[in-house]
GUGUZA-992835 format. One record per residue: chain; residue in one letter; x, y, z of N, C-alpha, C in turn. Coordinates in steps of 0.02 Angstrom, whole numbers, plus 50000, padded with zeros to 5 digits. Atoms other than C-alpha are relative to their C-alpha. Layout:
BEGIN
<site unit="A" code="A" n_u="X" n_v="Y" n_w="Z" ca_u="X" ca_v="Y" ca_w="Z" c_u="X" c_v="Y" c_w="Z"/>
...
END
This chain:
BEGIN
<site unit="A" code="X" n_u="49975" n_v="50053" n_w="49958" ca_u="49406" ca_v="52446" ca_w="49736" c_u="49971" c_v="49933" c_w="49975"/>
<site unit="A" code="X" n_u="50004" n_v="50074" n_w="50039" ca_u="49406" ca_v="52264" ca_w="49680" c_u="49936" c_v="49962" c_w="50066"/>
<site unit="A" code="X" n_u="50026" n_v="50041" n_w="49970" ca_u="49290" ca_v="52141" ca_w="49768" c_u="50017" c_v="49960" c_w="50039"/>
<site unit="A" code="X" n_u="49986" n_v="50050" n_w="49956" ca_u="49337" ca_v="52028" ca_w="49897" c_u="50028" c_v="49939" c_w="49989"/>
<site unit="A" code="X" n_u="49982" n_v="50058" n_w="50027" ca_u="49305" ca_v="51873" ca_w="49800" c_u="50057" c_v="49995" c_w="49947"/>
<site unit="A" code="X" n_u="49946" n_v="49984" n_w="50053" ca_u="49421" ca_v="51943" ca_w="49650" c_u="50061" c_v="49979" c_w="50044"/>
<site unit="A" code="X" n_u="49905" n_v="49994" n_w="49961" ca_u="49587" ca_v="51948" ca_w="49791" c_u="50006" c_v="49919" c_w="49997"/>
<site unit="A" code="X" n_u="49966" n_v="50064" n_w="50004" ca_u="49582" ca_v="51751" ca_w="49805" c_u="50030" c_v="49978" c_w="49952"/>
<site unit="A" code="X" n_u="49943" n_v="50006" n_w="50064" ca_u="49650" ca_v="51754" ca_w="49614" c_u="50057" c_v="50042" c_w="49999"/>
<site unit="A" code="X" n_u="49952" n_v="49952" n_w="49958" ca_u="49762" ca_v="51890" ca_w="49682" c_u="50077" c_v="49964" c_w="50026"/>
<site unit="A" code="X" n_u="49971" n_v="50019" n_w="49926" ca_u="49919" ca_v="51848" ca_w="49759" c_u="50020" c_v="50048" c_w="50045"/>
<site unit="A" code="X" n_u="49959" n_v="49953" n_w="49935" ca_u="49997" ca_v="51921" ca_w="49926" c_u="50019" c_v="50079" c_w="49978"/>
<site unit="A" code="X" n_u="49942" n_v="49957" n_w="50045" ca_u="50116" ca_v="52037" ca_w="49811" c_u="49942" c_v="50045" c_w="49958"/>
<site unit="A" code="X" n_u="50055" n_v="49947" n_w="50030" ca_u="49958" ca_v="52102" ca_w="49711" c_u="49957" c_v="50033" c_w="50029"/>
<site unit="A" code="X" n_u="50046" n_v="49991" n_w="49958" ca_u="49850" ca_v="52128" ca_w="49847" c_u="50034" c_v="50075" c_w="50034"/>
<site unit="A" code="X" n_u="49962" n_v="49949" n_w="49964" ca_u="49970" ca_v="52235" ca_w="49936" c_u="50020" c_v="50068" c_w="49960"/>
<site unit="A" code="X" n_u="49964" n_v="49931" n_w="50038" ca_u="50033" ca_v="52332" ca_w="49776" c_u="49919" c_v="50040" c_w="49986"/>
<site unit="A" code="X" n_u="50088" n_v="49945" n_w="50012" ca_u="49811" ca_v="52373" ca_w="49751" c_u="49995" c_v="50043" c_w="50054"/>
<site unit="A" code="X" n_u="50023" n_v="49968" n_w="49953" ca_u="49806" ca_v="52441" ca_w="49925" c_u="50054" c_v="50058" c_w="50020"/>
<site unit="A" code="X" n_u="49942" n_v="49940" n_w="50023" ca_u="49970" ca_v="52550" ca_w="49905" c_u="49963" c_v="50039" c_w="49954"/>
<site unit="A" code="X" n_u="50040" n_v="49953" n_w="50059" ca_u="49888" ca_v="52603" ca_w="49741" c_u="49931" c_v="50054" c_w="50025"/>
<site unit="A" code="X" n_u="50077" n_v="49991" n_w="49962" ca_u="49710" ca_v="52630" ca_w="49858" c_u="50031" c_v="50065" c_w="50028"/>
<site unit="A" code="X" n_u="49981" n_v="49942" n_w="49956" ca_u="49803" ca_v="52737" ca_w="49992" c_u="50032" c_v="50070" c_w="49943"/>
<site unit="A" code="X" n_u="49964" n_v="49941" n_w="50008" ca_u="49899" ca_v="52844" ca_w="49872" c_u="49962" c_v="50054" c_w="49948"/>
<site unit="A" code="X" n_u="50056" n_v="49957" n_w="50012" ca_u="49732" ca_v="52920" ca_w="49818" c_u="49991" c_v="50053" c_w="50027"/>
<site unit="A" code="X" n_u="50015" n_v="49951" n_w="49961" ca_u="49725" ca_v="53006" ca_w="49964" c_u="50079" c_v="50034" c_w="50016"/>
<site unit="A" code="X" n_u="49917" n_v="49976" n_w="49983" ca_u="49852" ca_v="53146" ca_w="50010" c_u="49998" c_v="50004" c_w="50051"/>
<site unit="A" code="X" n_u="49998" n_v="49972" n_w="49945" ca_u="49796" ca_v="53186" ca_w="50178" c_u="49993" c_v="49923" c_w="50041"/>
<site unit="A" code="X" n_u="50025" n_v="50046" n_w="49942" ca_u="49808" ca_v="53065" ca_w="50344" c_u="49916" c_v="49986" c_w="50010"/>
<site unit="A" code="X" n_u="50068" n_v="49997" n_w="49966" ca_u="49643" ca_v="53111" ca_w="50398" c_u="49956" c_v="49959" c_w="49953"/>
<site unit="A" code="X" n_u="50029" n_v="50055" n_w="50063" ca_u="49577" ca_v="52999" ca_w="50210" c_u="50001" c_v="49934" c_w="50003"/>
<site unit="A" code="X" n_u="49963" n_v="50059" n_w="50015" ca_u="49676" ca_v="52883" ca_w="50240" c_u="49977" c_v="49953" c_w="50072"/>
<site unit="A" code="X" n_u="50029" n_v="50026" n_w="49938" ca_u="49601" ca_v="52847" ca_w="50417" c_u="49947" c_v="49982" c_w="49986"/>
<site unit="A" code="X" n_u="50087" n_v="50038" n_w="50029" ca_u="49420" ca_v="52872" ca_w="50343" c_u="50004" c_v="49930" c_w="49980"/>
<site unit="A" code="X" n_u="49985" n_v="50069" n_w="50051" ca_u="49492" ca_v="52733" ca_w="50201" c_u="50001" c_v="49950" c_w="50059"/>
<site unit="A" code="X" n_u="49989" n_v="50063" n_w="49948" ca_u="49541" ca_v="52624" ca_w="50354" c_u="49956" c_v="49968" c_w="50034"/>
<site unit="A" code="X" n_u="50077" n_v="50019" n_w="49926" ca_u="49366" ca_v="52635" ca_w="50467" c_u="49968" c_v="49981" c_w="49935"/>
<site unit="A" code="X" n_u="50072" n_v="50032" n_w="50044" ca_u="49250" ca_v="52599" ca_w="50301" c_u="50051" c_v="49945" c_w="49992"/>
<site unit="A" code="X" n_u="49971" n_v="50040" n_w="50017" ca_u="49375" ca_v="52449" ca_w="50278" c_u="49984" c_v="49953" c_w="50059"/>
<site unit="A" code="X" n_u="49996" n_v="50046" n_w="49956" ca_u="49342" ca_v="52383" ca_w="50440" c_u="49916" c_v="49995" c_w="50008"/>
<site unit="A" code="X" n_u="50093" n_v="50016" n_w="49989" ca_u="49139" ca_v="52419" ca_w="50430" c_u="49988" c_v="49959" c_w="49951"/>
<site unit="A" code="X" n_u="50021" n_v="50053" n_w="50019" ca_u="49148" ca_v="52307" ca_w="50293" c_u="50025" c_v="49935" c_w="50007"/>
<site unit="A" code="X" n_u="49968" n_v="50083" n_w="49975" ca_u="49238" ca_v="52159" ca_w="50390" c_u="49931" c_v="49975" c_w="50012"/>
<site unit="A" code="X" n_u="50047" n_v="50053" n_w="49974" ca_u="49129" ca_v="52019" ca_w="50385" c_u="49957" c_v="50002" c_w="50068"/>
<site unit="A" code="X" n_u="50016" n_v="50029" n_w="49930" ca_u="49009" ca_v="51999" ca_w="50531" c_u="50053" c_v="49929" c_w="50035"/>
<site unit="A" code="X" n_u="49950" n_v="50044" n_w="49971" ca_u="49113" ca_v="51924" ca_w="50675" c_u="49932" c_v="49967" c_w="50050"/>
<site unit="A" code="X" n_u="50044" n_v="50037" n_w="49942" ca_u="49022" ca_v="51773" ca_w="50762" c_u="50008" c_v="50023" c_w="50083"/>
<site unit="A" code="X" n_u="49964" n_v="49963" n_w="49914" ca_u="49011" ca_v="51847" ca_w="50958" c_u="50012" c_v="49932" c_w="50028"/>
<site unit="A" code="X" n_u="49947" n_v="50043" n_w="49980" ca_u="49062" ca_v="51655" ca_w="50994" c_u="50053" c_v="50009" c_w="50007"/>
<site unit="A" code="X" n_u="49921" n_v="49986" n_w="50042" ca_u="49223" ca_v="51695" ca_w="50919" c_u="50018" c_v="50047" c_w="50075"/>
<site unit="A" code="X" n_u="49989" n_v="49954" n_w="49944" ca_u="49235" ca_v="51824" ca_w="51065" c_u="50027" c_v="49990" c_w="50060"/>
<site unit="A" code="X" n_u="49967" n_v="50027" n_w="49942" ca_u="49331" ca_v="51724" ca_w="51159" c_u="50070" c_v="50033" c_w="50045"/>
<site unit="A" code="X" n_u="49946" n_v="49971" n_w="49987" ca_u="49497" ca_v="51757" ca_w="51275" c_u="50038" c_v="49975" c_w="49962"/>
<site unit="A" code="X" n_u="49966" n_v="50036" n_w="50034" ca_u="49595" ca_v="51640" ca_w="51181" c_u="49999" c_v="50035" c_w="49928"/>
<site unit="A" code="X" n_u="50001" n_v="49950" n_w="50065" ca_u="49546" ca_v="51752" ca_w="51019" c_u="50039" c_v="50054" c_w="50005"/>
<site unit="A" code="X" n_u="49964" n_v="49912" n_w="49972" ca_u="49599" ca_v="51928" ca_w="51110" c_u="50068" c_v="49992" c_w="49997"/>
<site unit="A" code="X" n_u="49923" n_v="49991" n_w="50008" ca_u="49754" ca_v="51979" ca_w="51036" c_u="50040" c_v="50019" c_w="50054"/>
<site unit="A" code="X" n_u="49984" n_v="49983" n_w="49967" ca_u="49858" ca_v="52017" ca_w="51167" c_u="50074" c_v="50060" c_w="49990"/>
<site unit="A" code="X" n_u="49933" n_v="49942" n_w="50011" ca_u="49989" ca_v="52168" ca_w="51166" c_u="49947" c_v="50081" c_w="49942"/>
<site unit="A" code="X" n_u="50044" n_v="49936" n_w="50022" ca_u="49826" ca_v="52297" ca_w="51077" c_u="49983" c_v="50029" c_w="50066"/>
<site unit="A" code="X" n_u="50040" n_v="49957" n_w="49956" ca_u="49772" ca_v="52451" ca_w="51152" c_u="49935" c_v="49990" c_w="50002"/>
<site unit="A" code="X" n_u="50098" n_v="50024" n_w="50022" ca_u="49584" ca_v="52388" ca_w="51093" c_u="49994" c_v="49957" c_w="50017"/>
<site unit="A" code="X" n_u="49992" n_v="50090" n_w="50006" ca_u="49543" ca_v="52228" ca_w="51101" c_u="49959" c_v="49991" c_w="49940"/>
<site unit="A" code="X" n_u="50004" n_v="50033" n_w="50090" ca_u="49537" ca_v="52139" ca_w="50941" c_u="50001" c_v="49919" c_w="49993"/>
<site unit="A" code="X" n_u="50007" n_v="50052" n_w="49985" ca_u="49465" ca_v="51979" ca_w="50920" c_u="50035" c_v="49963" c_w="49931"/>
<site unit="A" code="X" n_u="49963" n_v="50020" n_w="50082" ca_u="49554" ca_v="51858" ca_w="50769" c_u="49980" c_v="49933" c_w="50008"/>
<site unit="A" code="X" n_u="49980" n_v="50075" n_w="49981" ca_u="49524" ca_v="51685" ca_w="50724" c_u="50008" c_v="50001" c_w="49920"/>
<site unit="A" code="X" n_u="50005" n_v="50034" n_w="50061" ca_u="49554" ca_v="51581" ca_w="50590" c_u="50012" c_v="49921" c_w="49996"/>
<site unit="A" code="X" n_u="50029" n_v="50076" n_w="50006" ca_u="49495" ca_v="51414" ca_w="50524" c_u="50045" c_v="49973" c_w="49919"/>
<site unit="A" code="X" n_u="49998" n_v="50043" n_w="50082" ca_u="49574" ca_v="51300" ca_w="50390" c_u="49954" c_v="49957" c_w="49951"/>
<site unit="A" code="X" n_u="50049" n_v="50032" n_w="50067" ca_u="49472" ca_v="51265" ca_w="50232" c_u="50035" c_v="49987" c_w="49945"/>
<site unit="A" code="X" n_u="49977" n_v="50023" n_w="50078" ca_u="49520" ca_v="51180" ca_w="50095" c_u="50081" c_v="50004" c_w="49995"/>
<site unit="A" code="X" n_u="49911" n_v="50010" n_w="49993" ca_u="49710" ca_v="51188" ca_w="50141" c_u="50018" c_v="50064" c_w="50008"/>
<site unit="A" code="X" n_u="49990" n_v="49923" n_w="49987" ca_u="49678" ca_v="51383" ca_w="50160" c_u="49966" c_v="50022" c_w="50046"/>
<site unit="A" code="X" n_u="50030" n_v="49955" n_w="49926" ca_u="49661" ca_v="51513" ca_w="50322" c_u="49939" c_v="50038" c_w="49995"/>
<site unit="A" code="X" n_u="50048" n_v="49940" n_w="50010" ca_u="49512" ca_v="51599" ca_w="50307" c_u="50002" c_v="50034" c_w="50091"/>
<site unit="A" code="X" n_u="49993" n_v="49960" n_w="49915" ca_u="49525" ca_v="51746" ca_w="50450" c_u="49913" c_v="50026" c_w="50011"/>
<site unit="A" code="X" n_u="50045" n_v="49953" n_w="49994" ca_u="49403" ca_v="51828" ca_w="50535" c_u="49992" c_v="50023" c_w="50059"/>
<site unit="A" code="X" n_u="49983" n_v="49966" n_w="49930" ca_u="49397" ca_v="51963" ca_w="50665" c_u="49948" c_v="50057" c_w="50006"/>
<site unit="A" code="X" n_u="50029" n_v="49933" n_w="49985" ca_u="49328" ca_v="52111" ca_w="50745" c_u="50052" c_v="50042" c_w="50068"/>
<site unit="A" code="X" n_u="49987" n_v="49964" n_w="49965" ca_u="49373" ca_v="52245" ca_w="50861" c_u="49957" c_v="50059" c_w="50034"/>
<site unit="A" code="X" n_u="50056" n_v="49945" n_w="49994" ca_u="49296" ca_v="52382" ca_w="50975" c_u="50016" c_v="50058" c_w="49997"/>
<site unit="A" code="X" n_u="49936" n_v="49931" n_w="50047" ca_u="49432" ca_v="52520" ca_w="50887" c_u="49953" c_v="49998" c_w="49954"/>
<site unit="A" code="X" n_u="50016" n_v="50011" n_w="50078" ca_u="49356" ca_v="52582" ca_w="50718" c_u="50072" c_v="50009" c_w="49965"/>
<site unit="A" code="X" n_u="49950" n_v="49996" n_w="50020" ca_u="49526" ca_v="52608" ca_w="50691" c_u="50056" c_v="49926" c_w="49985"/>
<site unit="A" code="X" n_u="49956" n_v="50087" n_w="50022" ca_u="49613" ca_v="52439" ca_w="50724" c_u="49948" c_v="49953" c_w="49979"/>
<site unit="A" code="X" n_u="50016" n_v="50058" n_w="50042" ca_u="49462" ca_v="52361" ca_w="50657" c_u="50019" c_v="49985" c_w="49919"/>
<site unit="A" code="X" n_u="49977" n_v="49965" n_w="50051" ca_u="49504" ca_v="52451" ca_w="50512" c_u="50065" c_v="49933" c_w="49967"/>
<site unit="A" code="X" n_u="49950" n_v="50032" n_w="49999" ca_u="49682" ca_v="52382" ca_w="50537" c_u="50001" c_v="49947" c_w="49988"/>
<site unit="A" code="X" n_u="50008" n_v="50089" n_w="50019" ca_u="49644" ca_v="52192" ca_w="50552" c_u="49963" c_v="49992" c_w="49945"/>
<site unit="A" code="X" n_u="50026" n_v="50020" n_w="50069" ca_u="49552" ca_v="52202" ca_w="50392" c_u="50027" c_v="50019" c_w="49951"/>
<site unit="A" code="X" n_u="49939" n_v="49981" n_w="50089" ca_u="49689" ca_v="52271" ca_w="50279" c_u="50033" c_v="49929" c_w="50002"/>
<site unit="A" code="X" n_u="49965" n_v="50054" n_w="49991" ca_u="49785" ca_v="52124" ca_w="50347" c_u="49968" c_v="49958" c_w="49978"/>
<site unit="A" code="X" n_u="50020" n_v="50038" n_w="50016" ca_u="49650" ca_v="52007" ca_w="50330" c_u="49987" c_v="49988" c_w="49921"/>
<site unit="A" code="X" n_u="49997" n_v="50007" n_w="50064" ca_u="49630" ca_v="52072" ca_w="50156" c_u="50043" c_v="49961" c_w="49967"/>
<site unit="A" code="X" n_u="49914" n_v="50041" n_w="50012" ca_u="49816" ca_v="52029" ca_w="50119" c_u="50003" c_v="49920" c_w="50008"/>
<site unit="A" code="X" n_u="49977" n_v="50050" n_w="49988" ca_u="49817" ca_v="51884" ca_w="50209" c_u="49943" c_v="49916" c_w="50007"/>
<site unit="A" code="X" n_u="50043" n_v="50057" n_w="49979" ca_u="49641" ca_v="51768" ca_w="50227" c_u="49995" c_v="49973" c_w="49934"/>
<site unit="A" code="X" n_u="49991" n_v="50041" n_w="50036" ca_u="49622" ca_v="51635" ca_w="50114" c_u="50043" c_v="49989" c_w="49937"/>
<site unit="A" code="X" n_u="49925" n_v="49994" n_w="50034" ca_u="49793" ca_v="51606" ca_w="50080" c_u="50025" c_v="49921" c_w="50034"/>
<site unit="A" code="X" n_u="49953" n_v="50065" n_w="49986" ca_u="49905" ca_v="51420" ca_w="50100" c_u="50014" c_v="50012" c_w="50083"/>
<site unit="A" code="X" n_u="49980" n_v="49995" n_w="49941" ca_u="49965" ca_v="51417" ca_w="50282" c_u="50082" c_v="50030" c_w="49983"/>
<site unit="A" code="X" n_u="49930" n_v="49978" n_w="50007" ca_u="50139" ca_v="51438" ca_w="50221" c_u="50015" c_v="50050" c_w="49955"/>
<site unit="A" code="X" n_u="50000" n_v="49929" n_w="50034" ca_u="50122" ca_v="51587" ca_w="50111" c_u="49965" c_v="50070" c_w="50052"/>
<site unit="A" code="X" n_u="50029" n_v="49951" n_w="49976" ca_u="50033" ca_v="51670" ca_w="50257" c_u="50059" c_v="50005" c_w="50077"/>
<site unit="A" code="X" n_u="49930" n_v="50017" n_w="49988" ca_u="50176" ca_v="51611" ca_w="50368" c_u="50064" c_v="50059" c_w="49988"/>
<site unit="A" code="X" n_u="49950" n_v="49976" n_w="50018" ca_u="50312" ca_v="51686" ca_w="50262" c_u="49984" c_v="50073" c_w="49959"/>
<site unit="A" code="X" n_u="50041" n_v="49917" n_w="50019" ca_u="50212" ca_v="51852" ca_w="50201" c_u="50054" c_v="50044" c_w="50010"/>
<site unit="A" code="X" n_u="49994" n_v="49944" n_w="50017" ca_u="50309" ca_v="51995" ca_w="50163" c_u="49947" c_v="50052" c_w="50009"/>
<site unit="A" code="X" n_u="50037" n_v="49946" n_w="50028" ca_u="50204" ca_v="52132" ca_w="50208" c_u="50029" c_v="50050" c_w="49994"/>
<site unit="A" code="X" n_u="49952" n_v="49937" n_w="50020" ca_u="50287" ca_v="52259" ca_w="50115" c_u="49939" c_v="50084" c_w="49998"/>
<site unit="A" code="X" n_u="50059" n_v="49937" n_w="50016" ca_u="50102" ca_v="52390" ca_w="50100" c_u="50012" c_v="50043" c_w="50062"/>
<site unit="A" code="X" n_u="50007" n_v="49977" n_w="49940" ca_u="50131" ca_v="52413" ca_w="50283" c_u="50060" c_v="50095" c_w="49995"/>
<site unit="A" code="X" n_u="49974" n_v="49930" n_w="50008" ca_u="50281" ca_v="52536" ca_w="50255" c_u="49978" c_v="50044" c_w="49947"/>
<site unit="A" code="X" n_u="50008" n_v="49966" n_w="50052" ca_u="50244" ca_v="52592" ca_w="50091" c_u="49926" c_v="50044" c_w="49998"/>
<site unit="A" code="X" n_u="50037" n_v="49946" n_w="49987" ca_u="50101" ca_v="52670" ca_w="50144" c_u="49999" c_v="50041" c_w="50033"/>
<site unit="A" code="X" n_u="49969" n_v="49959" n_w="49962" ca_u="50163" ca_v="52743" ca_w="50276" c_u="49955" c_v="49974" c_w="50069"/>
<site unit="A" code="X" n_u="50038" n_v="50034" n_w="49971" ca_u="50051" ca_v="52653" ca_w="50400" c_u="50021" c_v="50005" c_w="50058"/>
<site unit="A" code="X" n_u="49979" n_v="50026" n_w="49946" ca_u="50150" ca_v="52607" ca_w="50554" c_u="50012" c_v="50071" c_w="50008"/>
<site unit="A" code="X" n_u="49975" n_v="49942" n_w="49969" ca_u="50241" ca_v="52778" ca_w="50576" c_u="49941" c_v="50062" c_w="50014"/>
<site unit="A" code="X" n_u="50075" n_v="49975" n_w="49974" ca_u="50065" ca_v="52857" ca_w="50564" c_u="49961" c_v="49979" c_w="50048"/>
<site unit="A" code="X" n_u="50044" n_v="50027" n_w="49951" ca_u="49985" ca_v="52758" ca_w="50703" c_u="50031" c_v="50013" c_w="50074"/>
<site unit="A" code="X" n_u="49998" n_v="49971" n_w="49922" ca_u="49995" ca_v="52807" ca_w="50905" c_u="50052" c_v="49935" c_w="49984"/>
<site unit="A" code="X" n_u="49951" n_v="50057" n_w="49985" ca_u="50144" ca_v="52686" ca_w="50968" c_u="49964" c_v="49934" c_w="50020"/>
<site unit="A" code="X" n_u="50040" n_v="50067" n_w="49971" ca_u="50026" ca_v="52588" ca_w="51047" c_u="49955" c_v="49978" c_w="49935"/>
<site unit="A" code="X" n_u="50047" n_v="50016" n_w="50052" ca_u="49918" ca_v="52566" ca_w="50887" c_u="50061" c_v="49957" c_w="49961"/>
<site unit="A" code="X" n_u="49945" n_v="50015" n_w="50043" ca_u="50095" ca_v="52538" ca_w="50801" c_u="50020" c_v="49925" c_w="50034"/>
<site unit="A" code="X" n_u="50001" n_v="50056" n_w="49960" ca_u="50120" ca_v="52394" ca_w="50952" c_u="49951" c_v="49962" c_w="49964"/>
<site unit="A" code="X" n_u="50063" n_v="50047" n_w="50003" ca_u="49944" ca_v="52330" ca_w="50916" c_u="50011" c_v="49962" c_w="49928"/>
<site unit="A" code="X" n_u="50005" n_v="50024" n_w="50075" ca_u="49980" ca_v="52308" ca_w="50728" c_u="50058" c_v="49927" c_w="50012"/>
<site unit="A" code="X" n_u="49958" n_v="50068" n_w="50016" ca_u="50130" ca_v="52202" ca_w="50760" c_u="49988" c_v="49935" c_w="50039"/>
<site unit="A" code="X" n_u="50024" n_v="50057" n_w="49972" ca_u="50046" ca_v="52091" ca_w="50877" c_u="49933" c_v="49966" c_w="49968"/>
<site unit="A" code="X" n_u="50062" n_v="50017" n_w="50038" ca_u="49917" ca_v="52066" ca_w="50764" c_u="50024" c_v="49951" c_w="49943"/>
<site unit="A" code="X" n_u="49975" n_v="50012" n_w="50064" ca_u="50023" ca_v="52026" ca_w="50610" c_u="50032" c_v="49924" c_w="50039"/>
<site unit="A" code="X" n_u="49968" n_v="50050" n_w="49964" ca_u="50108" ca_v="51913" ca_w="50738" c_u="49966" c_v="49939" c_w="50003"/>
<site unit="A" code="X" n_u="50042" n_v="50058" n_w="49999" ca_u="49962" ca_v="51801" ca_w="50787" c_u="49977" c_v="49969" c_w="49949"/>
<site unit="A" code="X" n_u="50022" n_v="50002" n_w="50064" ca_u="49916" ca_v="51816" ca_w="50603" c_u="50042" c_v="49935" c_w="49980"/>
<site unit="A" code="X" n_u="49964" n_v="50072" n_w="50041" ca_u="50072" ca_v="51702" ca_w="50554" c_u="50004" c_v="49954" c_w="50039"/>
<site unit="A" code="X" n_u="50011" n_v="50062" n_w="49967" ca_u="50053" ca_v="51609" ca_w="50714" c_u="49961" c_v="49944" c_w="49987"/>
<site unit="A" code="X" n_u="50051" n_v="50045" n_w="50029" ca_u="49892" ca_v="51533" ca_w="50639" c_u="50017" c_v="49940" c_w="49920"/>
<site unit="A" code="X" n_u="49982" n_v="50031" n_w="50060" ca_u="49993" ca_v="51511" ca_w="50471" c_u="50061" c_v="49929" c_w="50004"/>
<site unit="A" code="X" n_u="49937" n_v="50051" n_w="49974" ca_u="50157" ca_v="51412" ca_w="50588" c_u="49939" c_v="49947" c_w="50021"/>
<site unit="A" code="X" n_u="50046" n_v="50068" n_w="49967" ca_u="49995" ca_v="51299" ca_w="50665" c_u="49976" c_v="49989" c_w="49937"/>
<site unit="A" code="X" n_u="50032" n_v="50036" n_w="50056" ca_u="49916" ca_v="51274" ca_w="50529" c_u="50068" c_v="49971" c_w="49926"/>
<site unit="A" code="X" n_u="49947" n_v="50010" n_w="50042" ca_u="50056" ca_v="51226" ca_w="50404" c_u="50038" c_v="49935" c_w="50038"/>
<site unit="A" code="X" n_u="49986" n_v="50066" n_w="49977" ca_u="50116" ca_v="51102" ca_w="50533" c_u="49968" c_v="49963" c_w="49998"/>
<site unit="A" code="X" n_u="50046" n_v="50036" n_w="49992" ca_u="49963" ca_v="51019" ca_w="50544" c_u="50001" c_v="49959" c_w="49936"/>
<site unit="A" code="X" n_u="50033" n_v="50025" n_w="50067" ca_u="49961" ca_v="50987" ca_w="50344" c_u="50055" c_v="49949" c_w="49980"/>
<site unit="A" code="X" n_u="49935" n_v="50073" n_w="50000" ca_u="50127" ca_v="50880" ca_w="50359" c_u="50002" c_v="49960" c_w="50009"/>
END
């Protein structure tokens, strides 16, 4: 697995085709879940500031905290959750998607999501949680992208 810092030379489209490549290591679900929880034990420490209501995604079975800050004309995310599973979750995304333009994070394609098989593997409500996640995700990228106009 590549480094963190390596994905910002990355784009969107590469990021997504490494973590397709990642998952299809494993044959079994039950790997592919492990793969998901060590993905989310290495999310960044989340400030417990950040722990706000205004953070709490709304529409998860967990609660899952998200923010993100513009630097340098790019989103950097950062989140937690008290799921090891959807923390898991918000850090594939964040992989994909943190320090990225506002408008490339915006208009994201995430194509890894099916191709791994991801969504149809997750409880409905986990499958809910993901798309309200991905949701607020480009909400940050529609605010922030207006702002830079």
């Amino acid at each position: 697995m590549r480094q963190c810092n390596n994905l910002k030379n990355m784009t969107i489209k590469e990021v997504q085709n490494e973590i397709i490549e990642e998952f299809s290591m494993f044959e079994e679900w039950m790997d592919k879940y492990e793969y998901i929880i060590e993905l989310g034990n290495n999310l960044e420490p989340y400030d417990e500031k950040n722990k706000t209501k205004s953070n709490l995604i709304q529409g998860c079975q967990s609660r899952v905290w998200l923010n993100g800050e513009l630097q340098n004309g790019k989103i950097i995310f950062t989140a937690d959750s008290d799921a090891v599973i959807t923390k898991g979750i918000i850090a594939l995304l964040i992989k994909v998607l943190s320090n990225r333009e506002p408008k490339e994070v915006m208009n994201a394609d995430l194509f890894f999501i099916e191709k791994v098989g991801l969504k149809e593997n997750l409880s409905p409500t986990r499958a809910n949680g993901l798309v309200s996640m991905i949701k607020n995700i480009k909400t940050y990228g529609i605010a922030f992208n207006s702002m830079l106009k």
